[in-house]
KETI-404146 format. One record per residue (C-alpha): x, y, z. Coordinates in steps of 0.1 Angstrom, whole numbers, padded with zeros to 4 digits, always signed. Layout:
<rs>
XYZ
...
</rs>
This chain:
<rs>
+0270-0279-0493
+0243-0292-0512
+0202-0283-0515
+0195-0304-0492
+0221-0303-0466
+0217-0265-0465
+0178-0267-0462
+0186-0293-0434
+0212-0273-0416
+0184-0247-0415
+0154-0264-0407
+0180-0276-0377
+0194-0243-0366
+0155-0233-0363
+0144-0263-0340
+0180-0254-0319
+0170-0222-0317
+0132-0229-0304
+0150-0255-0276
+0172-0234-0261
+0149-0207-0257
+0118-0226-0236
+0094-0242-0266
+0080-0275-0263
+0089-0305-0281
+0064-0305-0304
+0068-0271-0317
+0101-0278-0321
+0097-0312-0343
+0065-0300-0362
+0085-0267-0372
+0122-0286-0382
+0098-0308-0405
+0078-0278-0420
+0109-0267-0428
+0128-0293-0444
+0089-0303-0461
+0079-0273-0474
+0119-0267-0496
+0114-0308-0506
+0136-0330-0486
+0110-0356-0482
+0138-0382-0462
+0141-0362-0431
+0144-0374-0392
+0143-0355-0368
+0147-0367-0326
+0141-0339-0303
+0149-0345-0266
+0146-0314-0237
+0184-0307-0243
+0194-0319-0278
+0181-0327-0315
+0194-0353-0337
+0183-0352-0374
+0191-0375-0406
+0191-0368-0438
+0204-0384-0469
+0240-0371-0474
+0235-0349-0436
+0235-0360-0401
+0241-0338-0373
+0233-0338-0331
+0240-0313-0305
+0236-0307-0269
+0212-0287-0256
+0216-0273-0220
+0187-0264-0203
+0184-0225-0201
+0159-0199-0192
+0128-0189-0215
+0132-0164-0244
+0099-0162-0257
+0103-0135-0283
+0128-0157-0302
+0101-0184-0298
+0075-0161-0314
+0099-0151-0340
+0107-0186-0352
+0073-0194-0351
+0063-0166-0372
+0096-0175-0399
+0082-0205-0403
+0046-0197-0410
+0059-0176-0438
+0081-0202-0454
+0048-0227-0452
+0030-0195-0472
+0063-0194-0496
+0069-0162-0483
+0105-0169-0481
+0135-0184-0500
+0168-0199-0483
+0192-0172-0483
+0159-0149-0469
+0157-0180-0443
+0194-0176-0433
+0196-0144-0428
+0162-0145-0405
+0176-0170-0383
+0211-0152-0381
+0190-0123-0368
+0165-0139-0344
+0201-0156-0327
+0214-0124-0324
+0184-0108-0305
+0193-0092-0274
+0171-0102-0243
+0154-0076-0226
+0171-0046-0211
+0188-0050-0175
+0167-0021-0163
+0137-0038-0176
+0141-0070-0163
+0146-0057-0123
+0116-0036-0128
+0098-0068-0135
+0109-0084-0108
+0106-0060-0087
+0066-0049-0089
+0063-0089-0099
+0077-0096-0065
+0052-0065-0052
+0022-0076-0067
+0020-0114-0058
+0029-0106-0024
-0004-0086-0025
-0020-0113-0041
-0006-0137-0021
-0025-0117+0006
+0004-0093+0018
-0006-0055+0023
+0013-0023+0013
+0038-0023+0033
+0046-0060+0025
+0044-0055-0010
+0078-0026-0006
+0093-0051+0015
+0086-0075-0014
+0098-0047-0042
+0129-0043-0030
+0140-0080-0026
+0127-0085-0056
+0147-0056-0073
+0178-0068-0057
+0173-0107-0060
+0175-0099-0097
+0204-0077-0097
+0221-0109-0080
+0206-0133-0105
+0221-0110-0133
+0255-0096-0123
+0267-0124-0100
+0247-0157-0104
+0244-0163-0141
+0275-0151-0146
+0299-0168-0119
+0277-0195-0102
+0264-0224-0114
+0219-0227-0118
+0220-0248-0086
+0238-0226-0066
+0225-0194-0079
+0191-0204-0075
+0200-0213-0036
+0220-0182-0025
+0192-0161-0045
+0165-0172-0026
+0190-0164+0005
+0193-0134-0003
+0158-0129-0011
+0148-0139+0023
+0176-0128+0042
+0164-0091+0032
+0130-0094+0038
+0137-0110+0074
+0155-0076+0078
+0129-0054+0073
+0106-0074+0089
+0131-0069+0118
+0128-0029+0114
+0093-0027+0113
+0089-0025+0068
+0060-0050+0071
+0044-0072+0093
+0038-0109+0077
+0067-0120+0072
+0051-0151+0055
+0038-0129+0021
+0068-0108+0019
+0094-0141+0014
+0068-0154-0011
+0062-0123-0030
+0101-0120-0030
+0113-0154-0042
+0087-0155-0071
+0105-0144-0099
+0130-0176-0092
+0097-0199-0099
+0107-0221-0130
+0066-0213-0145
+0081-0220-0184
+0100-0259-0177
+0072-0269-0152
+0042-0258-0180
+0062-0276-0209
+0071-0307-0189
+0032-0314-0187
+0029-0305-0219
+0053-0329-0230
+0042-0356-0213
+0004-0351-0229
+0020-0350-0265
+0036-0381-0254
+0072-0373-0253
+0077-0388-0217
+0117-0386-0216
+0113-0349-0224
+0084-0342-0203
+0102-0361-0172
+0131-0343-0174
+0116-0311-0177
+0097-0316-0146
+0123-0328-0131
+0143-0301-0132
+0115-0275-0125
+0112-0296-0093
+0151-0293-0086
+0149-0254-0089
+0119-0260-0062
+0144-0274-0041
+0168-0253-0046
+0144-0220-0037
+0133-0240-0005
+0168-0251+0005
+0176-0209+0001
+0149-0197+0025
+0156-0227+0050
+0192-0215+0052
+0184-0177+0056
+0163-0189+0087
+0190-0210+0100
+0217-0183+0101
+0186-0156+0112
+0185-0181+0145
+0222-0183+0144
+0229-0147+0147
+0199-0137+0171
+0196-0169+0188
+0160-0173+0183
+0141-0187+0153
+0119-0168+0134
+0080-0172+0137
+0068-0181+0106
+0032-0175+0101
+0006-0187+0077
-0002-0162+0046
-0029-0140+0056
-0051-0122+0039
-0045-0081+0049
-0078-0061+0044
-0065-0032+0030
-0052-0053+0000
-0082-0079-0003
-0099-0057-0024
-0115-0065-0059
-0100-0037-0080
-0069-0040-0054
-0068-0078-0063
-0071-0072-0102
-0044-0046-0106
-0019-0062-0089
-0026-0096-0111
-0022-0074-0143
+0009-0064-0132
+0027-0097-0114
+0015-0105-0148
+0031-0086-0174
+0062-0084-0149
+0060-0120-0157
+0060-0117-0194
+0090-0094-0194
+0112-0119-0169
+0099-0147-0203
+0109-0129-0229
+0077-0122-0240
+0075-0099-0272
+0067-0059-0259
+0032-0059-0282
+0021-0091-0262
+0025-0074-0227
-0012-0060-0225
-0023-0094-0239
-0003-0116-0214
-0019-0092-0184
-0057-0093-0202
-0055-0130-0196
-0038-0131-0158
-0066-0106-0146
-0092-0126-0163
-0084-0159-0148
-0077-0141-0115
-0110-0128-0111
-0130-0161-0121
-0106-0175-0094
-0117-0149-0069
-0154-0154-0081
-0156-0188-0076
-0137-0190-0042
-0155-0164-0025
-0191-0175-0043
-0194-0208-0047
-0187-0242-0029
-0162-0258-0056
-0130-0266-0042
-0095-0256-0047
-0084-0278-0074
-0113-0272-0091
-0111-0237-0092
-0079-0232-0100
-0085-0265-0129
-0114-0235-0144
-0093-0205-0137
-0065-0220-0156
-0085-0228-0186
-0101-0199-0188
-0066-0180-0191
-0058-0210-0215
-0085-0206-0236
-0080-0165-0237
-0049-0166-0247
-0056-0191-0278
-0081-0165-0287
-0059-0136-0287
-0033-0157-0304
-0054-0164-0336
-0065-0130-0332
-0030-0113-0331
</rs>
């Protein structure tokens, strides 16, 4: 293999490696080419699509499918941080190699570690979805044990589709039993707090920004299947309440959330966003030294949520459109910073 065939084979294994594990189109392209750029092959052509990459090169062309997966944001990071470090001439091709080999080979994050997550995830956006206490146990412990399904039985043996539907009906299905025996009373929080962890938060964000960098196949399809899993999660509670009527013979009352007193709480409010927060960034893959970052930027843009809602007349969207770019603009700053 030639100079350039190997430098392109590289710059390619990099941009392969950012797309399977949740970047966005343009970090993938921009870091392939500041690859292949900074070692000299000045001929490159690179087409990046939401599952595959096609790139040219004199004497090299290669493609490959892509499927869809989950985010692992600490290979992301990694990448990133490989390639900032080439640009700086920090690192020659067999260095480059051997970097990549190892960032493929990183091991996502502990099973133990991930069901924690979803577990006081599931507990602390069913508190601040406006559940109390006693919703937010009900909420833990689907929450543990939708991702113990997720991890021994649905990523393994089913496909996404159907994984994604029998979790959620499972999730649900166990929350509508200890509503049943009295383990909290709106019923309402509890399934929402409990399917959380199944919300596809990584494809949605990058579909949009996608389609604002212009790359509208990729952008459409990543939305597109962010909106599947959507229906998937839906179609999984619907049944859970179909076979609840089935076996009782009476439907289950679903309520509107509400907003329980004991939880509603500033301070209450706060902690439990730090913590649905960081439960977040574990279930992404985010890097361990980023956790107290990712929850500094979730409880900021919580509380200007919670200001502006409860002190001022702006609507909805537009408190949520200033909460969001206040965590935006938060977690740029900590990004140069870190």
């Amino acid at each position: 293999m030639n100079d350039n065939s190997k430098i392109m084979e590289l710059a390619y294994e990099a941009g392969a490696i950012l797309l399977e594990n949740g970047a966005e189109i343009s970090r993938v392209d921009e870091t392939m080419r500041r690859i292949a750029g900074h070692y000299g092959v000045d001929d490159e052509n690179f087409f990046v699509l939401s599952n595959g990459i096609m790139a040219t090169a004199k004497e090299f062309a290669r493609t490959k499918f892509i499927p869809i997966k989950g985010a692992s944001l600490d290979k992301v990071v990694a990448v990133n941080q490989l390639s900032r470090e080439v640009a700086q001439d920090k690192c020659d091709l067999g260095q480059l190699e051997r970097r990549l080999q190892e960032i493929r080979a990183m091991r996502t994050k502990p099973v133990w570690e991930q069901i924690l997550a979803s577990a006081f995830g599931s507990a602390a956006f069913c508190i601040i979805f406006g559940g109390g206490f006693a919703d937010s146990i009900a909420a833990l412990v689907a929450g543990a044990a939708l991702w113990v399904y997720m991890l021994f039985v649905g990523s393994r043996h089913l496909s996404r589709i159907v994984s994604t539907i029998t979790g959620s009906l499972l999730a649900t299905v166990l929350c509508g039993v200890m509503f049943r025996i009295g383990l909290g009373t709106h019923l309402s929080n509890m399934i929402i707090g409990a399917i959380i962890p199944l919300i596809p938060g990584v494809p949605f964000t990058n579909g949009i920004r996608d389609l604002a960098h212009e790359d509208y196949i990729a952008g459409v399809t990543r939305l597109l299947d962010a909106l599947l899993t959507f229906f998937c999660i839906s179609t999984g509670v619907a049944l859970a309440f179909v076979l609840d009527a089935a076996v009782s013979g009476t439907m289950q009352h679903l309520e509107a959330l509400t907003a329980a007193p004991e939880t509603a709480g500033m301070v209450v409010q706060l902690v439990a966003a730090y913590v649905g927060t960081v439960a977040f960034a574990v279930l992404f893959g985010v890097p361990r030294k980023y956790y107290l970052d990712s929850g500094l930027c979730g409880t900021l843009g919580w509380l200007l949520y919670l200001i502006l809602v409860n002190h001022t007349g702006l609507s909805v969207a537009n408190v949520v459109f200033f909460a969001t770019a206040l965590v935006t603009f938060t977690a740029m700053v900590l990004a140069i910073v870190r």
